[in-house]
N, C-alpha and C positions, 0 to 999 in steps of 0.2 A: 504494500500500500504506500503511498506515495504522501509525505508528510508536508507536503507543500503544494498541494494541489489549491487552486485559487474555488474550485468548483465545491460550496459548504450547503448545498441543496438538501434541501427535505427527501431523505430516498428511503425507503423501507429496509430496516435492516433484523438482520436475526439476534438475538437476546440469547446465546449460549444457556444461560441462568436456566431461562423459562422455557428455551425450544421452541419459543415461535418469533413471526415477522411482526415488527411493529413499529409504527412509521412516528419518528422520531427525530426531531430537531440538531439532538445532541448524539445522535447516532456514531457519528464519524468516534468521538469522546469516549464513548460508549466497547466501540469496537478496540480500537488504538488497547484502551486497560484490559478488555476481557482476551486480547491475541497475547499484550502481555502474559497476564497471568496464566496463561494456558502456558507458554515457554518457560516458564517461573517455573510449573508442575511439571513440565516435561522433567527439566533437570533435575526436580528438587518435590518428589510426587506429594510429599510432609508440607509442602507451601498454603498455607487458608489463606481466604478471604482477612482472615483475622489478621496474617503477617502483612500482608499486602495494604491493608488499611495502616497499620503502625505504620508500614515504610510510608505511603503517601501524608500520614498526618494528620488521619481523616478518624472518624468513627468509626468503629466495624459496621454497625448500625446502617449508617449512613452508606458504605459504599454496597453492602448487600443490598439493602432495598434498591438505590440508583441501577445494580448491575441488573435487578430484578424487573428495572422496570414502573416501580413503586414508588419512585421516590424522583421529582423534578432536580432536574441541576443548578447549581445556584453559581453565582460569578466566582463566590470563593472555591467551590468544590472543584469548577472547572481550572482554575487559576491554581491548585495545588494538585492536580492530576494530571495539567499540563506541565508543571515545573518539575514533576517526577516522572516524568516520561522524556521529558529531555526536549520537549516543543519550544520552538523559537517564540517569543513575547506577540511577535507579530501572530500567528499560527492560533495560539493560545486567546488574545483577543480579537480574531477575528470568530472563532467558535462563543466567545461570550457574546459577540453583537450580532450573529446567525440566531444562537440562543433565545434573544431577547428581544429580537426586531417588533414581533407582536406586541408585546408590552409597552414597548417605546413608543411604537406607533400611535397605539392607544393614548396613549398620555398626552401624544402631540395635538390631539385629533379634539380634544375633550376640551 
């Protein structure tokens, strides 16, 4: 996958967690930590969710539910999953204003 792709499109993606397709803003986000983690377990099969949240910084809580599906992204979540994945600032905020574009817009609008 191509970590500097300019293209941050709404495209249906698969949810390892859950086993299914679900159309998702934060997907690319989404995908990048769950291919991680799957390379994590390849080497290291003793890897949880649980070490993977300590590395990132995050709650376990918090990245189960997100990887589940259950749980929305937030600028911090994405900003400390991008800086542990080694995402350029750029890369990393352009996923938080794909993110949020609805919100933003709304607010413009009102």
């Amino acid at each position: 996958m191509d970590l500097h792709t300019n293209s941050l499109e709404v495209m249906p993606t698969l949810n390892p967690a859950m086993g299914v397709i679900m159309k998702r803003k934060n997907n690319e986000l989404l995908n990048l930590l769950a291919v991680h983690h799957q390379k994590k377990r390849e080497t290291n099969p003793a890897y949880s969710l649980r070490a993977l949240s300590r590395d990132i910084g995050l709650p376990q809580p918090v990245i189960s539910l997100f990887m589940r599906g259950k749980r929305r992204l937030t600028a911090y979540m994405a900003y400390k999953i991008g800086v542990y994945l080694k995402l350029d600032n750029d890369h990393i905020y352009r996923i938080i204003v794909v993110t949020f574009e609805d919100k933003v817009g709304q607010d413009l609008h009102e």
